[in-house]
Residue frames relative to the residue before (quaternion, step in Angstrom):
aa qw qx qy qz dx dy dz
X 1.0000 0.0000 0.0000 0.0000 0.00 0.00 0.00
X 0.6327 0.4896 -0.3725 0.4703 3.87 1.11 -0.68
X 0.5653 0.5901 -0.4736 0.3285 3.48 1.11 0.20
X 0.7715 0.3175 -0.1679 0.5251 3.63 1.22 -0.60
X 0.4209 0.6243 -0.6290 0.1933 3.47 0.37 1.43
X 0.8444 -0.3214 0.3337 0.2690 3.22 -1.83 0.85
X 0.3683 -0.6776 0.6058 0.1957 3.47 -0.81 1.32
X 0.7679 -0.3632 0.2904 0.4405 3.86 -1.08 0.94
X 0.7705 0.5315 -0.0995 0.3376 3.13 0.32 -1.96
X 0.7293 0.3761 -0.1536 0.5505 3.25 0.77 -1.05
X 0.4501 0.4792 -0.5041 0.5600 4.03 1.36 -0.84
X 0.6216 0.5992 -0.4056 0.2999 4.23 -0.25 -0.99
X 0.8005 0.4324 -0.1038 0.4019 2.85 0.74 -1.75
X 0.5298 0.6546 -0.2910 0.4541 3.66 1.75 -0.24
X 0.4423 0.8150 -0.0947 0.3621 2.80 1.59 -1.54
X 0.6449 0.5201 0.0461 0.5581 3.12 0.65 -2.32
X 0.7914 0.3393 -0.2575 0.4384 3.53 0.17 -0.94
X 0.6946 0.4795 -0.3138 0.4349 3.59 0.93 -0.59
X 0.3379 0.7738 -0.3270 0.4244 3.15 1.00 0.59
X 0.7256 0.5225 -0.0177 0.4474 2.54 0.79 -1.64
X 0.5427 0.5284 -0.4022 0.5144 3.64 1.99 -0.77
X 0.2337 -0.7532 0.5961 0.1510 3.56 -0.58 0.59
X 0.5362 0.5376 -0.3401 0.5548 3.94 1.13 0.03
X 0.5732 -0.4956 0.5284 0.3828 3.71 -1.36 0.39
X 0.6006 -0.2993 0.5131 0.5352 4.03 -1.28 -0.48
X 0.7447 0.6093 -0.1151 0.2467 3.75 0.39 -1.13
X 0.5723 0.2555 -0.1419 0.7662 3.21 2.12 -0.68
X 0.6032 0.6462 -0.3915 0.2556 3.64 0.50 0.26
X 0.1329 0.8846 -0.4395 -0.0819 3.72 -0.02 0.23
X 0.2500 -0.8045 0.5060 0.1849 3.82 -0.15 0.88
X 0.2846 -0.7337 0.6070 0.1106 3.92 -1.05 1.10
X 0.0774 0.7172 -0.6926 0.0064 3.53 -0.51 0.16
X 0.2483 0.6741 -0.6956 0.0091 3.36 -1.25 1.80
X 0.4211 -0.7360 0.5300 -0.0012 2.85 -1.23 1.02
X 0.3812 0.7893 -0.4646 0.1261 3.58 -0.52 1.55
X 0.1618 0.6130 -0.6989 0.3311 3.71 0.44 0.56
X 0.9496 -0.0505 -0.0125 0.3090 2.91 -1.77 -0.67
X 0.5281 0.6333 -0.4543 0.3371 3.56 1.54 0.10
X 0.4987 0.6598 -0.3217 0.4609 3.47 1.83 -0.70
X 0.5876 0.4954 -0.3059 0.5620 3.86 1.03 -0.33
X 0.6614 0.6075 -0.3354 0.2845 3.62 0.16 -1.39
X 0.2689 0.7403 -0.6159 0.0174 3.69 -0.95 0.67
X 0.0470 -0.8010 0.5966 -0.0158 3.51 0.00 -0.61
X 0.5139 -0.6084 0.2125 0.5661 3.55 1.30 -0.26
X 0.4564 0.6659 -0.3398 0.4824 3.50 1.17 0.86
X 0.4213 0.5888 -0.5802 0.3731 3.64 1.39 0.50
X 0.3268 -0.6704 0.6645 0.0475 2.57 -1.73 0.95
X 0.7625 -0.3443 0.0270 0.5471 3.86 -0.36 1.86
X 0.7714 -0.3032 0.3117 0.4646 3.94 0.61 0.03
X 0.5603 0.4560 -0.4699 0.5072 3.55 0.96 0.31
X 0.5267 -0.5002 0.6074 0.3217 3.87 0.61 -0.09
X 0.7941 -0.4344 0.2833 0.3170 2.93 -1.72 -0.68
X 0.3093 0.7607 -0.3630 0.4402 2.88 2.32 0.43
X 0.4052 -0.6669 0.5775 0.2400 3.78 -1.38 0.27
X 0.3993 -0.6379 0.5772 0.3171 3.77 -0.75 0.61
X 0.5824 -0.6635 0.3615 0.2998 3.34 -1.33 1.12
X 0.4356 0.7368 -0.3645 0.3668 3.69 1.20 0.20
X 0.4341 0.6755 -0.3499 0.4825 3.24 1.64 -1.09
X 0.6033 0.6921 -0.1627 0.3614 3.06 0.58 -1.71
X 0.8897 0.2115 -0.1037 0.3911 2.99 -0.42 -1.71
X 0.5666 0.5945 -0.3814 0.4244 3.61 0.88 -0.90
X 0.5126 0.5789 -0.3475 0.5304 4.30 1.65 -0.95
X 0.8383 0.3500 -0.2330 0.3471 3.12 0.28 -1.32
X 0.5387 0.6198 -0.3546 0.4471 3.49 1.38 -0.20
X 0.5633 0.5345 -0.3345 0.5340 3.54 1.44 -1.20
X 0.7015 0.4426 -0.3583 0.4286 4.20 0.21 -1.03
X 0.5598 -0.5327 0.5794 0.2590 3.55 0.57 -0.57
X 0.2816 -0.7255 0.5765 0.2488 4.06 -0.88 0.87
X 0.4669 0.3609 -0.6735 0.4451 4.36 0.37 0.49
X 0.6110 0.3732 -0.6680 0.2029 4.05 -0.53 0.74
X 0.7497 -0.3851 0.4471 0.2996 3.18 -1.68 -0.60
X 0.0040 -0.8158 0.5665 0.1167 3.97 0.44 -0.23
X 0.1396 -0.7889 0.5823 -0.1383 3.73 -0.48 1.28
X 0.3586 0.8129 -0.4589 0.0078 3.22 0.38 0.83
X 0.2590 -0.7636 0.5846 0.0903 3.35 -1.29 1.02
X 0.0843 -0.7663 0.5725 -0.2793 3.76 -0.32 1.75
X 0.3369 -0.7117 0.5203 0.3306 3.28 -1.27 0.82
X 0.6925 0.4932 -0.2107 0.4824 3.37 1.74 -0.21
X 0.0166 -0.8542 0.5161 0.0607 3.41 0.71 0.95
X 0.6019 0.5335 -0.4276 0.4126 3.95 1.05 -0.57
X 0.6203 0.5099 -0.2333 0.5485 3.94 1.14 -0.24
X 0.4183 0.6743 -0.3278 0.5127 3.46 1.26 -0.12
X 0.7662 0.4335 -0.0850 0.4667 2.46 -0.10 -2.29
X 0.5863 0.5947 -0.3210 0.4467 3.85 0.41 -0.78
X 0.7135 0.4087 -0.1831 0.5389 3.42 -0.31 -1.81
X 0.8187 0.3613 -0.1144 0.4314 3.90 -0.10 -1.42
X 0.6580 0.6291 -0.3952 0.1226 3.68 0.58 -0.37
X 0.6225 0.3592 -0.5660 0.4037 3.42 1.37 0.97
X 0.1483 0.7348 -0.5940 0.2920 3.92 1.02 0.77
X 0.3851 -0.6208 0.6723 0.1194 3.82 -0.85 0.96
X 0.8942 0.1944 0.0081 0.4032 3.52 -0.89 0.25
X 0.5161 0.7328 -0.3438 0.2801 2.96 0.70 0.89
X 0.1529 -0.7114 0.6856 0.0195 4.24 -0.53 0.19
X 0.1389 -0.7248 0.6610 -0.1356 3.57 -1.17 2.03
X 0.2580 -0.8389 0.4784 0.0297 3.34 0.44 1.49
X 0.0113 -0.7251 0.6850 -0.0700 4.04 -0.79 1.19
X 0.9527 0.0287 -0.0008 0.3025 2.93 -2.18 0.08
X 0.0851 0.7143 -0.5673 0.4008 3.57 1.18 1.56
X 0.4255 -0.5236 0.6034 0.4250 3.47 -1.31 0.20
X 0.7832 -0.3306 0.4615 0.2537 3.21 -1.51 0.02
X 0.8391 0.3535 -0.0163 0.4131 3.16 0.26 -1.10
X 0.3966 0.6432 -0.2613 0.6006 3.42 2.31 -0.25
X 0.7661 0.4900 -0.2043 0.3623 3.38 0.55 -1.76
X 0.7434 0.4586 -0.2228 0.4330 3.49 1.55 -0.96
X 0.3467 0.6973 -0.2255 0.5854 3.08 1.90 -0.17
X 0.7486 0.4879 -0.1945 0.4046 3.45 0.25 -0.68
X 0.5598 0.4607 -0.3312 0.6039 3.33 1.54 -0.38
X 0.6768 0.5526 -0.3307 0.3568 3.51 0.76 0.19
X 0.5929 0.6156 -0.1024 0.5089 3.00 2.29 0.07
X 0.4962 0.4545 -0.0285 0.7392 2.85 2.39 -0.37
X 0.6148 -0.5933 0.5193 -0.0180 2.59 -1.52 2.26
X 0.7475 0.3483 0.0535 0.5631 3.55 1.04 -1.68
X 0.0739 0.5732 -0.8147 -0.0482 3.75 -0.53 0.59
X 0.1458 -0.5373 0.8178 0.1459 2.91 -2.73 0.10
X 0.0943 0.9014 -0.4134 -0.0878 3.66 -0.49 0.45
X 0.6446 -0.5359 0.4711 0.2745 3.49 -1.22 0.65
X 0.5313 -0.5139 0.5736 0.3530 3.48 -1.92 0.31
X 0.4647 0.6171 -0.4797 0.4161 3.84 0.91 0.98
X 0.2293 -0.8317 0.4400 0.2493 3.03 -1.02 0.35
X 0.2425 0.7099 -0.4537 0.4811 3.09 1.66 1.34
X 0.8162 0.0339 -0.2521 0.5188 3.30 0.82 -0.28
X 0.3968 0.4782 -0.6412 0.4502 3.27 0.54 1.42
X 0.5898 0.4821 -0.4451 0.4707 3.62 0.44 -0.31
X 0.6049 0.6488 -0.3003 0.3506 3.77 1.03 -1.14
X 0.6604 0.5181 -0.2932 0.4576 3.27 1.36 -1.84
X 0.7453 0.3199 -0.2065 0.5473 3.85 0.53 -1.40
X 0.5244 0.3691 -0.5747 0.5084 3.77 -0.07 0.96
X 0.6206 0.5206 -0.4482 0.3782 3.80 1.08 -0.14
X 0.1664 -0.8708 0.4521 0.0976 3.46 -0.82 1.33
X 0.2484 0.8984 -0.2721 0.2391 3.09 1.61 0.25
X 0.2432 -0.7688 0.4788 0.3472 3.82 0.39 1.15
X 0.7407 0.5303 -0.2046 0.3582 3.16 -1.14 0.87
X 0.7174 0.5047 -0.4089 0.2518 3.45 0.46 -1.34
X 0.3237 -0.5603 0.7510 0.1315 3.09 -1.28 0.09
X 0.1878 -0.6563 0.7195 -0.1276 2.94 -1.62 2.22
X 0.1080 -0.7098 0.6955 -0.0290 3.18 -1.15 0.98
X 0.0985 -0.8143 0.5260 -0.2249 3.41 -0.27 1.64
X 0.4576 -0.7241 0.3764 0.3529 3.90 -0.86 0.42
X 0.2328 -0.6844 0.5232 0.4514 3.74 0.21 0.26
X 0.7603 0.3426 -0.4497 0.3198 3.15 -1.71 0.17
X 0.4491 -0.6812 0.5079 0.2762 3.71 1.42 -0.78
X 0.8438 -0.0748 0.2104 0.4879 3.09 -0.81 -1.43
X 0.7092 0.5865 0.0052 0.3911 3.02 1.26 -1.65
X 0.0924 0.8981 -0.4169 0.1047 3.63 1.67 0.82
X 0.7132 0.5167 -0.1892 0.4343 3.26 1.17 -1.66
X 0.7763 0.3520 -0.2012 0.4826 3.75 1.05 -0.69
X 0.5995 -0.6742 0.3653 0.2295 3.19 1.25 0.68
X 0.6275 0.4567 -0.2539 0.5772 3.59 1.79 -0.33
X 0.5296 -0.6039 0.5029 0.3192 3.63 -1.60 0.62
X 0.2815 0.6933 -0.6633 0.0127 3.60 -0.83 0.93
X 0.4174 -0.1869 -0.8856 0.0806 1.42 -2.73 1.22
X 0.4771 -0.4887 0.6457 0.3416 4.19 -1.15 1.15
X 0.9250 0.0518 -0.3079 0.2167 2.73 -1.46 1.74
X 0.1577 0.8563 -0.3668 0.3275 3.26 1.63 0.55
X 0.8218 -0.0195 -0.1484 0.5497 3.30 1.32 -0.68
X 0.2410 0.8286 -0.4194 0.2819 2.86 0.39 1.61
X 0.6042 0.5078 -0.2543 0.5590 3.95 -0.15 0.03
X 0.7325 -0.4394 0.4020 0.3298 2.65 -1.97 0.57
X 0.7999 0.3598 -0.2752 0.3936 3.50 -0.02 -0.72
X 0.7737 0.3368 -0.3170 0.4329 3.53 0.77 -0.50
X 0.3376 0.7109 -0.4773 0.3909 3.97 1.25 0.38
X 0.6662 0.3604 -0.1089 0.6438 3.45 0.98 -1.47
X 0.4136 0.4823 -0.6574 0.4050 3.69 0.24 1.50
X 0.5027 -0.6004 0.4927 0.3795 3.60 -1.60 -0.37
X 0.1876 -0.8047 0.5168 0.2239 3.39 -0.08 0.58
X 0.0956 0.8839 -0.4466 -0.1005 3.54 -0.30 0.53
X 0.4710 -0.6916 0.5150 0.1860 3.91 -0.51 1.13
X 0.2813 -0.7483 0.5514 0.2384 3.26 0.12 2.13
X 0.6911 0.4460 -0.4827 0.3009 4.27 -0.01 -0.81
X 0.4827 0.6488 -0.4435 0.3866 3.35 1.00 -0.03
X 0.7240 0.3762 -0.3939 0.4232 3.68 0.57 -1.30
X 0.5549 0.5774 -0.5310 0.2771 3.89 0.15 -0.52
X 0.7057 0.4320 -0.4111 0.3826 3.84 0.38 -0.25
């Protein structure tokens, strides 16, 4: 983990931005969907027409389980779809024009992760060092339709056993 800490410049600029979290680490949960080109992506791994994207149900059915007294932080290459889908969510913060590397960071500021079929915010969840947090991850990954985890071993290790796996066909009901 001491291999992937924040250059100075960019630790500062995190810094700054948490500020801006008006919630403790503890009431905070960071979202991270992911859909440009994931909305295209199949290879045989689409998932009902969203690609390698998640359907906003995923979503909501998470955010229903945490409860509306947290923070919602979401980092998205589509903030204008965010903002849409989510704009009667209470508490909330639509994160833009951040480096990269800020946005993935930010899940490290956050009690609560939700992640995407990305592995931008799987790298985000397990760089969180937060005692405690609680990750809430799709089970199967990529690999929804076959019922198997791909990329093989995605949820593997110590650190990523003690996530939530959650069975996206499950939230639609």
């Amino acid at each position: 983990i001491d291999c992937f800490k924040l250059k100075k410049f960019y630790e500062i600029k995190l810094i700054k931005l948490e500020k801006c979290f008006y919630f403790p680490p503890e009431k905070r949960c960071c979202i991270h969907i992911r859909r440009g080109d994931s909305l295209y992506m199949d290879k045989g791994f689409d998932y009902k027409g969203f690609g390698w994207s998640l359907p906003e149900y995923y979503y909501k059915f998470l955010i229903d389980k945490l409860g509306l007294d947290l923070l919602y932080i979401f980092v998205s290459d589509d903030p204008d779809w965010v903002e849409t889908k989510f704009m009667n969510l209470p508490n909330k913060m639509i994160l833009r024009n951040n480096p990269e590397i800020i946005d993935m960071f930010v899940f490290t500021k956050c009690k609560y992760n939700i992640i995407s079929r990305s592995t931008f915010s799987w790298w985000g969840a397990w760089l969180n060092q937060i005692h405690n947090k609680e990750v809430y991850a799709p089970k199967y990954f990529i690999g929804i339709n076959q019922k198997k985890c791909y990329p093989v071993g995605m949820d593997q290790g110590n650190e990523v056993r003690k996530w939530h796996y959650i069975d996206v066909d499950m939230t639609s009901t």
